[in-house]
C-alpha positions as CSV (number, residue, x, y, z in Angstrom):
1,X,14.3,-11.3,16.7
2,X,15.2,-14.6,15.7
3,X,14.7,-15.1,11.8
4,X,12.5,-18.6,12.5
5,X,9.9,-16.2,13.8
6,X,7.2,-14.9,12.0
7,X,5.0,-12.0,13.9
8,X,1.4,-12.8,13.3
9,X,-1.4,-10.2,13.2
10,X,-3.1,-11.8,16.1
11,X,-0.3,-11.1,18.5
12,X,0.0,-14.3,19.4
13,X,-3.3,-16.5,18.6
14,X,-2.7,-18.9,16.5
15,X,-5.8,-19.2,14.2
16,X,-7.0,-16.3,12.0
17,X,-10.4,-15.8,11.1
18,X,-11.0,-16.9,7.4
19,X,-13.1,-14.3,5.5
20,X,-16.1,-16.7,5.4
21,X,-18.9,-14.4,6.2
22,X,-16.7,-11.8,7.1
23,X,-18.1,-8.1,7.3
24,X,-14.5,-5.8,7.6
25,X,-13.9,-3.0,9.7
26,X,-17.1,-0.5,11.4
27,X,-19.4,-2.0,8.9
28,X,-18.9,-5.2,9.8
29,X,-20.8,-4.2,13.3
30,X,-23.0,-2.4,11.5
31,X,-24.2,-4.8,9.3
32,X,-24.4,-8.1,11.3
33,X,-26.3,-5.8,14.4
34,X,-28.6,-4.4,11.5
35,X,-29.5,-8.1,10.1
36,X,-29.9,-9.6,12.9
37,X,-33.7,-9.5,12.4
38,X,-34.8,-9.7,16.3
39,X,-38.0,-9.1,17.5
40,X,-37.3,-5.1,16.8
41,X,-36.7,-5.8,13.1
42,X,-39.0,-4.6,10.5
43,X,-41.2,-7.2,9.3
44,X,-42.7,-7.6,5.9
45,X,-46.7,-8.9,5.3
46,X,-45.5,-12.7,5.1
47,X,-43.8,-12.0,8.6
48,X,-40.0,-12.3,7.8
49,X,-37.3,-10.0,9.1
50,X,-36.5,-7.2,6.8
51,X,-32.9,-6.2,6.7
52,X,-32.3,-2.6,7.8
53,X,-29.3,-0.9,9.0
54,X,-28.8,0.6,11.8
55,X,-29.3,4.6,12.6
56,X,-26.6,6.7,13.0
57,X,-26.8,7.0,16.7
58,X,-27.5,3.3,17.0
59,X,-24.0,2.6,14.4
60,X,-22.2,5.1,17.1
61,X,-23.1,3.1,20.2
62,X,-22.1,-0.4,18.7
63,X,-18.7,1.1,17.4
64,X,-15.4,-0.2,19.6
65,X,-14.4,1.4,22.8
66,X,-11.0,1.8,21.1
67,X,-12.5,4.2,18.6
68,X,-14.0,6.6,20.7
69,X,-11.7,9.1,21.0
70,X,-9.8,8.5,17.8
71,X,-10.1,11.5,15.8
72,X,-9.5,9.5,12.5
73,X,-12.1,6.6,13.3
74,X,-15.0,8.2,15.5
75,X,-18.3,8.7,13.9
76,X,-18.3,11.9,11.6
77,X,-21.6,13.1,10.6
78,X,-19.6,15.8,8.2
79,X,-18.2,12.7,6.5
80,X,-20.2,12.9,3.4
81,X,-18.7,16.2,3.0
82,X,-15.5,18.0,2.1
83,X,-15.5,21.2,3.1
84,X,-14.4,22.9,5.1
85,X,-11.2,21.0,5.2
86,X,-10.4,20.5,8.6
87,X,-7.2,18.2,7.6
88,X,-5.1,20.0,5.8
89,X,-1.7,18.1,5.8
90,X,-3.7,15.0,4.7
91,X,-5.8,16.9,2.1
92,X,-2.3,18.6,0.5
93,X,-1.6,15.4,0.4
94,X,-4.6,13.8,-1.4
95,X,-4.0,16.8,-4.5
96,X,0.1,15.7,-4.5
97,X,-1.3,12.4,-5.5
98,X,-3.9,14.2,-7.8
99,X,-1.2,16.2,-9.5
100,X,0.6,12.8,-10.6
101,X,-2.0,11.1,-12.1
102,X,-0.4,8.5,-15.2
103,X,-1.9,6.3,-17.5
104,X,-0.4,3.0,-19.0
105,X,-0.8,4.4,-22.5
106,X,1.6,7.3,-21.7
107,X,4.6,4.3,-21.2
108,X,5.6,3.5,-24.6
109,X,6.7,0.0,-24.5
110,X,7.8,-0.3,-27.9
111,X,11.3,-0.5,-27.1
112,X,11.3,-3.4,-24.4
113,X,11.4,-6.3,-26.7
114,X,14.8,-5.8,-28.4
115,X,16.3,-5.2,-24.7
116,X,14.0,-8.2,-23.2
117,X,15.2,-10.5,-26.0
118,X,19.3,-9.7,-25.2
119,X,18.5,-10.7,-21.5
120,X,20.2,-14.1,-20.4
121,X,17.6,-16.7,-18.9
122,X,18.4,-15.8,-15.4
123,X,17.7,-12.5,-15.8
124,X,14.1,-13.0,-17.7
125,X,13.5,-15.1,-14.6
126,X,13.9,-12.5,-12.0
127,X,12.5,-9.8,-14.2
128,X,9.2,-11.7,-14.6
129,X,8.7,-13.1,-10.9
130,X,9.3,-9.5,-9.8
131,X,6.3,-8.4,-12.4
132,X,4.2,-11.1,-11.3
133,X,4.8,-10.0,-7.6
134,X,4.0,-6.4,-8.4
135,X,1.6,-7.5,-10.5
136,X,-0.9,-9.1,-7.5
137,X,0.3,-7.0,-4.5
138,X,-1.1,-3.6,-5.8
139,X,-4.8,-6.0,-5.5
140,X,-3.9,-7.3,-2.1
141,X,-3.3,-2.9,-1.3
142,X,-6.7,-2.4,-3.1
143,X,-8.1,-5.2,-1.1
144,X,-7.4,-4.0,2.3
145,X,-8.3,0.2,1.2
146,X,-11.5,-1.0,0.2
147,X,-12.2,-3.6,3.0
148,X,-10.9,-2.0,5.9
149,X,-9.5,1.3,5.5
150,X,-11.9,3.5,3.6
151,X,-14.7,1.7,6.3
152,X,-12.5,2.9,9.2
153,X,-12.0,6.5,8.5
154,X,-14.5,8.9,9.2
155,X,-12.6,11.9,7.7
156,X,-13.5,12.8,4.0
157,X,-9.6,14.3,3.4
158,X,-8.5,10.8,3.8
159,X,-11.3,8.9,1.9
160,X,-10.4,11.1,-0.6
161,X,-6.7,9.9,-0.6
162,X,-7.6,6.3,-0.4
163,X,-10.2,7.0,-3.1
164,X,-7.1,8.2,-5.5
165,X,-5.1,5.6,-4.1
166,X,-6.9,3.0,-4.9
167,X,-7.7,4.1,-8.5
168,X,-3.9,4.6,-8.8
169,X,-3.3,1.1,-7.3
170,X,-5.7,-0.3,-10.3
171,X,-3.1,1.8,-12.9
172,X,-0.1,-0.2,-11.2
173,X,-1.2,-3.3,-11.4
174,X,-2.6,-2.7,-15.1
175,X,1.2,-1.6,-16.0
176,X,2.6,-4.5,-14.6
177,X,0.3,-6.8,-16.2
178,X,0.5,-5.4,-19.6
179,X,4.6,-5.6,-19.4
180,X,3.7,-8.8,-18.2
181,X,1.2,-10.0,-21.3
182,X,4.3,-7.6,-23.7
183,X,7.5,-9.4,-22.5
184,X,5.9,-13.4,-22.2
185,X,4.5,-14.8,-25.6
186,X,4.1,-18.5,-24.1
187,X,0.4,-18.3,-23.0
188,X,0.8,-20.6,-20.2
189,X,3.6,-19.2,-18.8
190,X,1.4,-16.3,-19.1
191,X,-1.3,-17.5,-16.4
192,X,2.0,-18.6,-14.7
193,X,2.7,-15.5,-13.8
194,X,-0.7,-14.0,-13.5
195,X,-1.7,-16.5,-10.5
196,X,1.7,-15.9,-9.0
197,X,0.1,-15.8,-5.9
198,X,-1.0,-19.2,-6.1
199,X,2.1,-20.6,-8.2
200,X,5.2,-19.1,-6.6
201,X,6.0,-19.6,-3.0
202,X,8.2,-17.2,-2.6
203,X,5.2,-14.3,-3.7
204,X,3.0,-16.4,-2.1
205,X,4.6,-16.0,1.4
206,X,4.7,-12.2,1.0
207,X,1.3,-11.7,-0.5
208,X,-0.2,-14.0,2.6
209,X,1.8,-12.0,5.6
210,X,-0.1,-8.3,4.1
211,X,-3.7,-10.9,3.6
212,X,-3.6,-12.2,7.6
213,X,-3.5,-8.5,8.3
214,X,-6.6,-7.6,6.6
215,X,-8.5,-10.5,7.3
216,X,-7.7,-10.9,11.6
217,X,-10.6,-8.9,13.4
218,X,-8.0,-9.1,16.3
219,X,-5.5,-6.1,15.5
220,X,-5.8,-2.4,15.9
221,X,-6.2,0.4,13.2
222,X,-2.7,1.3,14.4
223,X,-1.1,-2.1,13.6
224,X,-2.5,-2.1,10.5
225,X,-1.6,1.0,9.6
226,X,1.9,0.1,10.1
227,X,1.7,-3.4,8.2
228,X,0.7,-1.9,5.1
229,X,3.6,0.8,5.2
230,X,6.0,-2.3,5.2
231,X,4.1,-3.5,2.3
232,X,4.7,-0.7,0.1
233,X,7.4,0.6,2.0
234,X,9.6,-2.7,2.3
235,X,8.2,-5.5,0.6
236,X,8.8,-3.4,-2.7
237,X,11.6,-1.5,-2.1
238,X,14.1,-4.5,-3.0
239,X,12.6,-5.1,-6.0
240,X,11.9,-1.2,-7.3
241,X,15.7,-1.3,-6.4
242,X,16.7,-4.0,-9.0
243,X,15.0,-2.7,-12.0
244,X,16.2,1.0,-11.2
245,X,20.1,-1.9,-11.0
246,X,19.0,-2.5,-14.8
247,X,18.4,1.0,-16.3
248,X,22.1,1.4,-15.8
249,X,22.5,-0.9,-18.7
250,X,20.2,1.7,-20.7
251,X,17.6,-1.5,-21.8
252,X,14.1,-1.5,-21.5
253,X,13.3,2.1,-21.6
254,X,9.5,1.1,-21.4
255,X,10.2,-0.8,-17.9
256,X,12.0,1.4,-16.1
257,X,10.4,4.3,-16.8
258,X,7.0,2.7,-15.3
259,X,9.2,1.7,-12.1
260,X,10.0,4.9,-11.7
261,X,6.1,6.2,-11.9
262,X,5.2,3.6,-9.5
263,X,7.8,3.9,-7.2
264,X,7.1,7.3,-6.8
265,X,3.6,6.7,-5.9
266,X,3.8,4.2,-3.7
267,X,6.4,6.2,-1.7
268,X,3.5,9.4,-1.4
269,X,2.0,6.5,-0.1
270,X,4.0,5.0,2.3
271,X,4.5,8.7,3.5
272,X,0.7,8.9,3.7
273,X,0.6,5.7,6.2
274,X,2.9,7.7,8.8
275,X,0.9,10.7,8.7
276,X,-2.1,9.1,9.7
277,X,-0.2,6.8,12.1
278,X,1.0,10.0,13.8
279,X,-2.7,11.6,14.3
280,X,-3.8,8.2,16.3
281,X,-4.4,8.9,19.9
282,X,-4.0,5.1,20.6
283,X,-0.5,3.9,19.2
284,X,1.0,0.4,19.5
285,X,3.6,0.4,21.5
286,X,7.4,0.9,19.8
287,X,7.9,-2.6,20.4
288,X,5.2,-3.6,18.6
289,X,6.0,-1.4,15.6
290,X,9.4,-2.7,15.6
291,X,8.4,-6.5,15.7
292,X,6.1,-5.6,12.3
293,X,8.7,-3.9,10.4
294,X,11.4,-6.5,11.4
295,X,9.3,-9.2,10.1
296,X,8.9,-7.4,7.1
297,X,12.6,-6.6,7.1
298,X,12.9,-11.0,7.7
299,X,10.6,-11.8,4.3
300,X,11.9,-9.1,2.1
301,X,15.4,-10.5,2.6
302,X,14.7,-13.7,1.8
303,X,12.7,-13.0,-1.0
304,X,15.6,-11.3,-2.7
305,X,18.8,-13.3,-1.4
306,X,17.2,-16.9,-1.3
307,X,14.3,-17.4,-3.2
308,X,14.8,-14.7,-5.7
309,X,18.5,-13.7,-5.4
310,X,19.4,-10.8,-7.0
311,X,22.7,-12.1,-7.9
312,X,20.8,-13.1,-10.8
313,X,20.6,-9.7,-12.4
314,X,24.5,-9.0,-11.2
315,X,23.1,-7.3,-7.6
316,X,25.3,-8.2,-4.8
317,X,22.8,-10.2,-2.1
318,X,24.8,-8.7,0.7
319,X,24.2,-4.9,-0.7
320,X,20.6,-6.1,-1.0
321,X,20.2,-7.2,2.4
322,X,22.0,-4.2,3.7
323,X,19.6,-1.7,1.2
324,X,16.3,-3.1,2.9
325,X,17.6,-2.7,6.2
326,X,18.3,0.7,5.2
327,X,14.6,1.5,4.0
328,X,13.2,-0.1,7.5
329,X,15.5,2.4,9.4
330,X,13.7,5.3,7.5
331,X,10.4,3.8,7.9
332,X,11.0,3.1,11.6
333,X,12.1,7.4,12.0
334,X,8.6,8.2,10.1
335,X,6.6,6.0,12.8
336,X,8.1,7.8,15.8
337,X,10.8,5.0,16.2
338,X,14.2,4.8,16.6
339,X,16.5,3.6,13.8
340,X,16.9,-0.6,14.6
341,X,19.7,-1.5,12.0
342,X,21.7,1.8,11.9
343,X,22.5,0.5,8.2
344,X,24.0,3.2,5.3
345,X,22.2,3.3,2.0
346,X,24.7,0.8,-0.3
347,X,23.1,1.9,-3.6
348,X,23.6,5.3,-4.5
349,X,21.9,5.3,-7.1
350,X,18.5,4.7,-5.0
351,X,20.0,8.2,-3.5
352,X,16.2,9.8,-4.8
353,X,14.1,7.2,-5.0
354,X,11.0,8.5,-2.3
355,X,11.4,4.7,-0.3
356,X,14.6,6.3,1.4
357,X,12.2,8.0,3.9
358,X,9.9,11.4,3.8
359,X,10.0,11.7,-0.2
360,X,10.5,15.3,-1.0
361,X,8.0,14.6,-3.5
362,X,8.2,17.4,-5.8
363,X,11.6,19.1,-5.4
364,X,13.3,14.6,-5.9
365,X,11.3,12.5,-8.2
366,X,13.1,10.6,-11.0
367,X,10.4,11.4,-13.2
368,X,9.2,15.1,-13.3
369,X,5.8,14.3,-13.9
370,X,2.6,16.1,-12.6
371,X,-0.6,17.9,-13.5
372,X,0.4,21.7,-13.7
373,X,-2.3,23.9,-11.4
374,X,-3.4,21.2,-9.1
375,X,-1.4,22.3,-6.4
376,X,-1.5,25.7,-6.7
377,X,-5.5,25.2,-7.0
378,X,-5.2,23.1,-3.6
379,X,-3.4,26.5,-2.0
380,X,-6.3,28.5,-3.3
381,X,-8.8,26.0,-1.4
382,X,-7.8,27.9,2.0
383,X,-8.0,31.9,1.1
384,X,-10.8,33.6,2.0
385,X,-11.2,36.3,-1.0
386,X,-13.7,38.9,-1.6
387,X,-13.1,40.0,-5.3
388,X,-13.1,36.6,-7.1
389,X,-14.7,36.3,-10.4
390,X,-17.7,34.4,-11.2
């Protein structure tokens, strides 16, 4: 694919819907039908419509086609409850997550200055763009778990994933920001880097590729799905990669230690995005996948060899380039693809980081770090005993 192209959610329409009035996912049919106030609704004394959603059966019938006979995304009346698990992959999942759980107060940061401070200005630089990328993207994951996906699944085992997830998102972007607010004293370079977003075109570019997928009514589940594992499954993997560079310099203790937290997680959920991608009944095409993750392979790349290059930090671009195209070839293996770039890993020191592919979660992590009895508790949740004590 040419690198002039950019694949947009609408698969091939050229304007995106804003988010003016813009209900997301199965309740945005649910709410427009239920306020529509026709000559059916439920009127008040004065005469004026009373909003009132729909029933069950009537949410059912307005749902797409498409969803019909996806297992994930048809109505579940059982939704509201857990048990009995009926998923259990996805709910062995949901207590991996559970066992892992981290606070920012457990990252002692009192070390980071002194190794901050011996930093030339280059290095600063790239440090604190990367931050203030990381910093806004773990919103933009929170944005589209709480406006689409959690809408669009039916199945409790995975709202109780993207329930974690999203609470684990808010702990990400908290680090960030606090290493953010610990490392920068100038107060307006501060808010800088805090409305990156809005300030830096290079975060800018990546931040608005993961929003069009949120906000276009005009994709499937499937794409989506697939977007979003690029987003946490490319669009950080350069950049986990560079500050993982720096802790072979034994600085910033504080830093790295948090990059290793995070990148764990977000690999659990990158691995989380394939397993639901394999249980849809409705797929895009390998084609499609392909043109996503290349596209995601296109931004990622310049983000870290043109408009952020790593050279800054002493990373050769090349290695960079050839790293990323790595982690797509995983990704692409995980969705059911074939590998596109047939690239080796350049960085062996990335050799356990959980973005190399299926993350062995437990038996690789660089930081050995989990809640003890949570999965053992999870086993217990499918025998069947007689003799248990009350």
């Amino acid at each position: 694919m040419s690198s002039a192209v950019s694949v947009s959610p609408d698969s091939g329409n050229e304007s995106i819907p804003g988010k003016e009035n813009h209900f997301p996912g199965r309740l945005g049919t649910f709410f427009k039908e239920g306020m529509r106030g026709g000559n059916d609704a439920v009127r008040g004394e004065n005469g004026d419509a009373i909003e009132e959603p729909l029933a069950l059966h009537q949410l059912s019938a307005s749902l797409p086609d498409r969803y019909a006979d996806e297992p994930l995304l048809r109505v579940n009346s059982r939704r509201f409850v857990i048990f009995p698990i009926q998923y259990r992959d996805i709910w062995l999942m949901y207590k991996q997550a559970l066992a892992s759980i981290w606070t920012v107060e457990e990252v002692d940061l009192g070390k980071d200055l002194d190794g901050w401070n011996s930093l030339n200005s280059d290095e600063q630089h790239f440090i604190s763009t990367v931050l203030a990328f990381f910093a806004a993207s773990d919103g933009i994951v929170n944005e589209n778990l709480v406006e689409r996906f959690s809408q669009e699944v039916q199945i409790p085992e995975a709202r109780c994933f993207y329930g974690f997830q999203i609470a684990m998102e808010n702990i990400h972007s908290e680090m960030y920001s606090l290493l953010i607010d610990t490392y920068i004293h100038d107060q307006a370079r501060r808010n800088f880097l805090f409305n990156a977003i809005e300030t830096m075109p290079s975060v800018k570019q990546k931040a608005d590729w993961a929003l069009r997928w949120i906000s276009s009514e005009l994709v499937s589940f499937g794409e989506r799905i697939v977007a979003f594992a690029a987003v946490e499954g490319i669009f950080f993997s350069g950049s986990f990669a560079s500050i993982f560079w720096l802790k072979k310099r034994g600085i910033m203790p504080g830093l790295t230690f948090s990059n290793e937290l995070i990148s764990r997680d977000e690999g659990l959920h990158c691995d989380f995005a394939c397993l639901m991608f394999s249980y849809l009944v409705h797929k895009p095409s390998q084609e499609r996948v392909l043109e996503i993750i290349t596209d995601a392979v296109r931004i990622e790349k310049h983000f870290l060899t043109e408009a952020l290059p790593v050279h800054l930090i002493g990373v050769n671009c090349r290695l960079m380039s050839q790293y990323i195209e790595f982690v797509a070839d995983r990704l692409l293996l995980e969705l059911g693809c074939q590998k596109f770039y047939n690239t080796e890993n350049p960085f062996d020191f990335m050799e356990n980081i959980s973005l190399q592919g299926k993350s062995n979660f437990f038996e690789r992590r660089v930081s050995d770090y989990r809640k003890t009895g949570v999965m053992n508790s999870a086993d217990e949740n499918f025998v069947f005993t007689t003799d248990a004590d009350f």
